[in-house]
C-alpha positions in Angstrom: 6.8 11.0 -48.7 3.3 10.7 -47.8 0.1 9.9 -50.0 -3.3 9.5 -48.8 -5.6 5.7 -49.9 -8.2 6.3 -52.3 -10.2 3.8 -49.6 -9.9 5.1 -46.6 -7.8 8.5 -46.7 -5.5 7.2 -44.2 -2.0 8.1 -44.7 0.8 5.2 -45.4 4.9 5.7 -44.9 7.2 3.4 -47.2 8.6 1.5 -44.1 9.1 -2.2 -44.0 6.3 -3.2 -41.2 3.9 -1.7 -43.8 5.8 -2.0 -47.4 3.1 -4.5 -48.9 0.3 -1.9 -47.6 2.4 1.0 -49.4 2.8 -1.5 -52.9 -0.9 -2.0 -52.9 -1.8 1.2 -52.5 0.7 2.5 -55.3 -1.1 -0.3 -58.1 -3.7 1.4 -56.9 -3.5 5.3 -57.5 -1.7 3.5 -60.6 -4.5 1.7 -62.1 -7.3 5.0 -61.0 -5.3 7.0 -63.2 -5.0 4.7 -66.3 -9.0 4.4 -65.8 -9.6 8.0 -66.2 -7.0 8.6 -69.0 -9.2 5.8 -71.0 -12.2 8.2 -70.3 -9.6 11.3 -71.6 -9.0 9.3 -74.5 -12.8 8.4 -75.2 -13.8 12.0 -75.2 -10.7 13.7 -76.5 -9.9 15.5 -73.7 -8.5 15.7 -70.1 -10.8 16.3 -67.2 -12.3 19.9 -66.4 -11.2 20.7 -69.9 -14.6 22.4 -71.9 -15.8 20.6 -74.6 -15.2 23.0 -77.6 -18.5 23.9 -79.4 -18.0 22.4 -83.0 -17.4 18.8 -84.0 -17.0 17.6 -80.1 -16.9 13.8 -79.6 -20.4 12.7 -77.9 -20.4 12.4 -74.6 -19.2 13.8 -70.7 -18.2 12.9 -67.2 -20.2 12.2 -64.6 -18.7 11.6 -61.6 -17.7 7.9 -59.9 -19.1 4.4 -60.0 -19.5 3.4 -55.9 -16.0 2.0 -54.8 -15.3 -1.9 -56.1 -12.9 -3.9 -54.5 -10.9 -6.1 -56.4 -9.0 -9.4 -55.4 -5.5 -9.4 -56.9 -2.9 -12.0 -56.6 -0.7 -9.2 -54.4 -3.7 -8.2 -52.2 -7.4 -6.6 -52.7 -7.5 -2.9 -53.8 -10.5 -0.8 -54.0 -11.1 1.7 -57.5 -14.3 3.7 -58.8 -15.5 3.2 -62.5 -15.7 7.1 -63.8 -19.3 7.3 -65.3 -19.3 8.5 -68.6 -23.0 10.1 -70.1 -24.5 11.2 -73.7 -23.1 8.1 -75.2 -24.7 5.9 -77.7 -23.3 3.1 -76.6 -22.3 1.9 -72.9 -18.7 3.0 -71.8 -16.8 -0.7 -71.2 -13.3 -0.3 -69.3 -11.0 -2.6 -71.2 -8.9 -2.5 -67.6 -11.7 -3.1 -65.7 -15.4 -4.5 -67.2 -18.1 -4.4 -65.5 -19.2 -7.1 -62.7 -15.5 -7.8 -62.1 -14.1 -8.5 -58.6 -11.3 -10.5 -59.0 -8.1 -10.7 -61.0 -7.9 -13.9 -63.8 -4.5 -15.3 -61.3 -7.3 -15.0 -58.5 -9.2 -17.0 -60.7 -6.5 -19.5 -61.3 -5.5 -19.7 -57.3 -9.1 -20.3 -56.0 -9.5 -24.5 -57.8 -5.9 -24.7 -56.9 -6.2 -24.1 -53.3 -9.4 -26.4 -53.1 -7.9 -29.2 -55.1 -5.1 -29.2 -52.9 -7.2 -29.9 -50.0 -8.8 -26.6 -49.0 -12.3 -26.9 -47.3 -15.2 -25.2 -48.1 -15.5 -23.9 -44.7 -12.0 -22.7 -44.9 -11.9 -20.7 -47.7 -13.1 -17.5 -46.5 -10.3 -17.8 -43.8 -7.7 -18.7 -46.1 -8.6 -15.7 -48.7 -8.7 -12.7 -46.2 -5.3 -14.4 -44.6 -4.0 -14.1 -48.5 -6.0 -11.3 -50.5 -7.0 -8.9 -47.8 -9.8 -8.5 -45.3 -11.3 -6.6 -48.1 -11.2 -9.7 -50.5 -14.6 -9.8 -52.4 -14.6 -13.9 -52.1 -16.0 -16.9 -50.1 -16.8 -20.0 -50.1 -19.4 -20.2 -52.4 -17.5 -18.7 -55.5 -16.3 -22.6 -55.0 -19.9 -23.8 -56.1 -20.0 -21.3 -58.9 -16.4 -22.8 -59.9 -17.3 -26.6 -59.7 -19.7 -26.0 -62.4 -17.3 -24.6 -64.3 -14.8 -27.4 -63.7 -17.7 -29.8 -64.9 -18.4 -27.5 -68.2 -14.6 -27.4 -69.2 -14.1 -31.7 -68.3 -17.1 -32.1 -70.6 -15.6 -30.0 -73.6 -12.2 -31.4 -73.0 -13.2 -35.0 -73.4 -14.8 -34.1 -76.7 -11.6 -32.1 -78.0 -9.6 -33.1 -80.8 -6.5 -35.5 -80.5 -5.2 -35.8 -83.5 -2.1 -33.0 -83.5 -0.5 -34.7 -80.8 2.8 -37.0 -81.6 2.2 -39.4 -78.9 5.1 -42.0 -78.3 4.3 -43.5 -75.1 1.2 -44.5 -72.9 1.1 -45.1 -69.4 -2.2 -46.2 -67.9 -4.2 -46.8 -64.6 -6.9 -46.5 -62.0 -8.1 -44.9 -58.9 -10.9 -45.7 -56.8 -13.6 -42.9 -55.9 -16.5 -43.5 -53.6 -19.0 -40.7 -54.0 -22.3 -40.2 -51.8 -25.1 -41.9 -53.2 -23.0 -44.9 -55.0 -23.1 -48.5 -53.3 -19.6 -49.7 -55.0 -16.0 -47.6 -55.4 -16.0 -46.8 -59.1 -12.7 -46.0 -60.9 -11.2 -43.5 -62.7 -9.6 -44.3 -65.5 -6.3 -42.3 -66.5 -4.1 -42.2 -69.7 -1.1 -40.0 -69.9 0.8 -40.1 -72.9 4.8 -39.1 -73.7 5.1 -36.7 -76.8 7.8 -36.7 -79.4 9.1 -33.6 -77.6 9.3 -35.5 -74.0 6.6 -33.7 -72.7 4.2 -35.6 -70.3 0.2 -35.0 -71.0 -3.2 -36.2 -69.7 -4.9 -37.6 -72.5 -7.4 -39.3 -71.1 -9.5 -39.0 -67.9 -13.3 -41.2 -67.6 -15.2 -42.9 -65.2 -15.0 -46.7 -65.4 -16.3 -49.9 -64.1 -13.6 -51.9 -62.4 -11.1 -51.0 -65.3 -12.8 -54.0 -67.1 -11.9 -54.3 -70.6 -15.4 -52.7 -71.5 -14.5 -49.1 -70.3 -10.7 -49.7 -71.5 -12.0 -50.0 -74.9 -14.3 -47.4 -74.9 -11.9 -44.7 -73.8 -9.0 -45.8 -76.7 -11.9 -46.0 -79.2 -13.3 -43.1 -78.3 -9.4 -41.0 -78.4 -9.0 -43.0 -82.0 -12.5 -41.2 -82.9 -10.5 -38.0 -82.1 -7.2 -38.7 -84.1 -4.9 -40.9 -81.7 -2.4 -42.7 -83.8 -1.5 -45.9 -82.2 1.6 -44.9 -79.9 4.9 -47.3 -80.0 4.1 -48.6 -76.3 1.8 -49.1 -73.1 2.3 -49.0 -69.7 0.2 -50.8 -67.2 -0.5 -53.0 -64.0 -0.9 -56.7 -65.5 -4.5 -57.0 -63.8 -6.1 -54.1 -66.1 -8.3 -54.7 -68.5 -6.6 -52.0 -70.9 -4.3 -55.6 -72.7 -7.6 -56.8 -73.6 -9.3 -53.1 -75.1 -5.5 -53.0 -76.7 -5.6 -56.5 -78.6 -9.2 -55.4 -80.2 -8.6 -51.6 -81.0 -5.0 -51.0 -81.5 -3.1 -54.5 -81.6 0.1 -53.6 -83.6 1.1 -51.6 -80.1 3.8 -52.8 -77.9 3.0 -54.2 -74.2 4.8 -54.0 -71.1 3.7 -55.0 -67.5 4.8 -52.7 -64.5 7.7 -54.2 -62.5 6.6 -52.7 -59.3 3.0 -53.7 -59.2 4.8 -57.6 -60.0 7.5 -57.3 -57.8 4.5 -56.5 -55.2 2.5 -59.2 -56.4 5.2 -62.2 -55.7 6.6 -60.9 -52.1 2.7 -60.8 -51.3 2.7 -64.6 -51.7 6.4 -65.4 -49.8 6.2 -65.3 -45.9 7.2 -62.2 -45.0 10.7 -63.5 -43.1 11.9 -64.1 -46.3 10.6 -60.9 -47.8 13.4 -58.6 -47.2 15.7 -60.9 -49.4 13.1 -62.1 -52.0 12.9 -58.1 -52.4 16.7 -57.7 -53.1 16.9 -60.0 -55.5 13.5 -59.7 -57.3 14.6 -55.9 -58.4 17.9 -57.2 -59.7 15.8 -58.4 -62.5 14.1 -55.4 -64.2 17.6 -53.5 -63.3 20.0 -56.0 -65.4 21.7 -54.2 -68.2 20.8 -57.1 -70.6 17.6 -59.0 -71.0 19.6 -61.9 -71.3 20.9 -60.8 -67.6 17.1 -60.1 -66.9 16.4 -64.2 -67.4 19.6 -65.1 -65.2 18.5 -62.9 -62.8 15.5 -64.6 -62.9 16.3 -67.8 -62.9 18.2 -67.3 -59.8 15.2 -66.0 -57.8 13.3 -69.1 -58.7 16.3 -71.0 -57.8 16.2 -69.1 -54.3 12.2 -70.0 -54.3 13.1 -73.4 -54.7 15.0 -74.0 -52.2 13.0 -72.4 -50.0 9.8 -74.6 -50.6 8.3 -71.9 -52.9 8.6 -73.0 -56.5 5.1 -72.0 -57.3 6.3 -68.9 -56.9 9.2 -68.3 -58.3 7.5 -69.9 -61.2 4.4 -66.7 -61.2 7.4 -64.7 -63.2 6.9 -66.6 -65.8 3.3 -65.2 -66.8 3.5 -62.7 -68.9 7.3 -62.5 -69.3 7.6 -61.3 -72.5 5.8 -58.5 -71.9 8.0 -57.9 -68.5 10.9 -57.4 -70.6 9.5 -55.4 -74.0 11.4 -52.1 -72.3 14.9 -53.6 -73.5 13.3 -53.0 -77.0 13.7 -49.1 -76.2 16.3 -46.8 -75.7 18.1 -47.5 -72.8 18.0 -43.7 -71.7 13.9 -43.8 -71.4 14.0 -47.2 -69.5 13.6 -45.4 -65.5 10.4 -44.3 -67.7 9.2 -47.5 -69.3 9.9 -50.3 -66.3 6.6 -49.2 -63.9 3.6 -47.2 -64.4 5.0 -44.6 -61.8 4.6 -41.3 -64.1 0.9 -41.9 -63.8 0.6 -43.6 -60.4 2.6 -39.9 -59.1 -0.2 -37.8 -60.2 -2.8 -39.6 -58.2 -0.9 -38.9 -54.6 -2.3 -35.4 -55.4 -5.8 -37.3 -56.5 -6.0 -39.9 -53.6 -6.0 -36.5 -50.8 -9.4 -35.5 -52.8 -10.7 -38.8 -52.7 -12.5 -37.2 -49.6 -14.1 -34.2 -51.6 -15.5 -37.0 -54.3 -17.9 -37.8 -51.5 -19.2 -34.3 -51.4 -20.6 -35.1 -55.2 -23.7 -37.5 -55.4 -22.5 -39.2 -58.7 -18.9 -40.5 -59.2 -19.7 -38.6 -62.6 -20.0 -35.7 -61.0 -17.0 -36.7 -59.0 -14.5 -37.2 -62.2 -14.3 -33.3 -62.8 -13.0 -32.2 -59.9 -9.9 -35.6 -60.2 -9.6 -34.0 -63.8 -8.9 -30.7 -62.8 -6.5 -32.1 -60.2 -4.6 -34.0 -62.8 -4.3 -30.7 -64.8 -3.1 -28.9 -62.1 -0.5 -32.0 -61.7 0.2 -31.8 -65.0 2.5 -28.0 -64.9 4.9 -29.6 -62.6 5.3 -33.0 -65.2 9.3 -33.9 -65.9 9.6 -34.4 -69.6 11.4 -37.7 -70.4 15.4 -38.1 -70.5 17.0 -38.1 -73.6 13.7 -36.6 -75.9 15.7 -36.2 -79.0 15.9 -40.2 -79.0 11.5 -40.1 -79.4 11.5 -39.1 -82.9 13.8 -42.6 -83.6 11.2 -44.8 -81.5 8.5 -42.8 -82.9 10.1 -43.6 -86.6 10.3 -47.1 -86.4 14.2 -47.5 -85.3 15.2 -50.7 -83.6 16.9 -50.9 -80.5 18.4 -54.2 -78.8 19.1 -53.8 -75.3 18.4 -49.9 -75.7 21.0 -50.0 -77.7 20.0 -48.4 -81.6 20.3 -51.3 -84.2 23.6 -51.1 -86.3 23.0 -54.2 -88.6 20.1 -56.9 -89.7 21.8 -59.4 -87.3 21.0 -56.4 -84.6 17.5 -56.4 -86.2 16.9 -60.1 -86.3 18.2 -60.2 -82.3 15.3 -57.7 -81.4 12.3 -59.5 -83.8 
């Protein structure tokens, strides 16, 4: 079986050296004939048919459009537009409008392959390796897209909050040096757990230093839109989100990130000691119990101590009630509740286009291209164990040790 391009007339044999060659070129005849059977259907009859002489639909054929080539996800293929004339409006394709060269997936793979670390430079290597020699792209479709990126950050921001169920909140910062700024600014990032379990970026801005200033502007700003205060927030101890929490949504629930402490107190032993301070230091936010939790702690300070470092056994004190709030939870969403990792994950993707934020002169400028990344992020996001247990937390229901309260002496234990 042989069949002849509509590109280049050369001939192309279903083997498998050549099979992708052979698909490309079946979508194409394919999609050739579909556009002229819209220009049958638009006139009401085939081609070379006459027009009869009484009550004919307007209009005629006239011939071909110059070849387009257009980028699909499966390759580049080249058709012709059939002119149509005597019309009193313009003849629009619905397969294929005007002034368009690639595909909408096309669309979708060219921010992906950039915020995943492509070059600029590269692009137009990478494209004809993927699409085709024939693919109508390069590198500056990238510019064109970046200002699309910036567009979309700018509406999303603004967009509404208020139909989403939010249980949980994790919360943190990256650091972004862009061309013409002096100082590292940081990007501010809230993701939030829905009653379902799904995992969504809520929150993306611009911030200095993650002071308390730009903590309570962004949750003021996402009350504006219709947040209703979640059960619970997730955070390194040094942000200034407690303080923006205490003035715009106080009645929420606080807990500190075990691994940015745990970091914290082996950064202050020697580090002979640290390999053991470790062991028994991540014993603690592991115990079954919180009653555990304090024995476990008390026995690192005991080992501190001993070793001539009470001061620092004693730095687990600061802040321990909120270093244990996640036994007020169910036990099943605890892996989720103990560090700020589900948002600190995201950012490995962020932290390799840390290097394309310089390429912006404003950190501004900067934040649309992190946001995008984070979106991209977000598809692959594991919703949270056990998600049927969300719509109790999100209810009100109180649970002691993870454990769901049975009686008021259950109750009384967790206030």
């Amino acid at each position: 079986m042989k069949k002849k391009t509509i590109e280049s007339g050369e001939e192309s044999r279903a083997e498998w050296d050549t099979l992708e060659a052979f698909a490309r070129q079946g979508v194409q005849r394919l999609l050739q004939r579909v556009l002229e059977e819209e220009v049958d259907e638009l006139l009401g009859r085939p081609r070379y048919e006459r027009r009869p002489a009484v009550d004919a639909p307007p209009g005629y054929r006239n011939g071909f459009g110059p070849p387009r080539r257009l980028g699909m996800s499966s390759g580049t293929i080249t058709l012709r537009r059939p002119r149509v004339r005597g019309l009193s409006e313009r003849f629009e394709s619905r397969l294929l409008p005007a002034f368009k060269r690639r595909t909408e997936e096309v669309g979708r793979l060219l921010p992906e392959l950039y915020l995943h670390g492509l070059a600029h430079g590269d692009f137009d290597l990478a494209l004809r390796g993927l699409l085709g020699d024939g693919a109508p792209l390069s590198a500056p479709s990238i510019a064109r897209l970046k200002a699309g990126w910036q567009a979309e950050y700018e509406l999303w921001k603004t967009r509404s909050v208020a139909a989403l169920d939010v249980v949980y909140l994790w919360v943190d910062g990256v650091y972004v040096k862009a061309g013409l700024e002096k100082d590292k600014a940081a990007i501010l990032v809230v993701l939030a757990a829905l009653r379902d379990g799904q995992k969504v970026i809520l929150a993306v801005e611009s911030g200095y230093r993650e002071s308390t200033e730009s903590w309570a502007a962004i949750l003021r700003d996402l009350k504006r839109r219709g947040l209703a205060a979640p059960k619970l927030v997730v955070g390194d101890g040094h942000l200034g989100i407690w303080g923006a929490l205490a003035a715009v949504f106080p009645e929420i629930a606080e807990q500190r990130c075990w691994n940015h402490r745990i970091v914290n107190v082996l950064d202050k032993l020697p580090r002979k000691g640290q390999a053991e301070a470790r062991s028994l230091l991540t014993k603690i936010p592991y115990a079954a119990s919180r009653d555990e939790a304090e024995r476990q702690k008390r026995a690192f300070q005991a080992w501190c101590t001993k070793r001539g470092h009470a001061e620092v056994g004693r730095a687990l004190d600061r802040d321990w009630e909120r270093m244990v709030t996640f036994y007020q939870f169910p036990r099943e969403h605890w892996k989720h509740l103990r560090t700020s990792n589900p948002v600190e994950s995201p950012f490995a993707a962020v932290r390799l286009r840390t290097a394309a934020a310089k390429r912006f002169k404003k950190v501004e400028n900067a934040t649309a291209v992190i946001w995008k990344t984070l979106l991209i992020a977000e598809k692959t996001f594991r919703r949270l164990d056990a998600p049927e247990l969300l719509a109790d937390v999100a209810s009100g229901v109180v649970y002691v040790n993870g454990i769901r309260a049975v009686n008021r002496r259950d109750q009384e234990a967790a206030a």
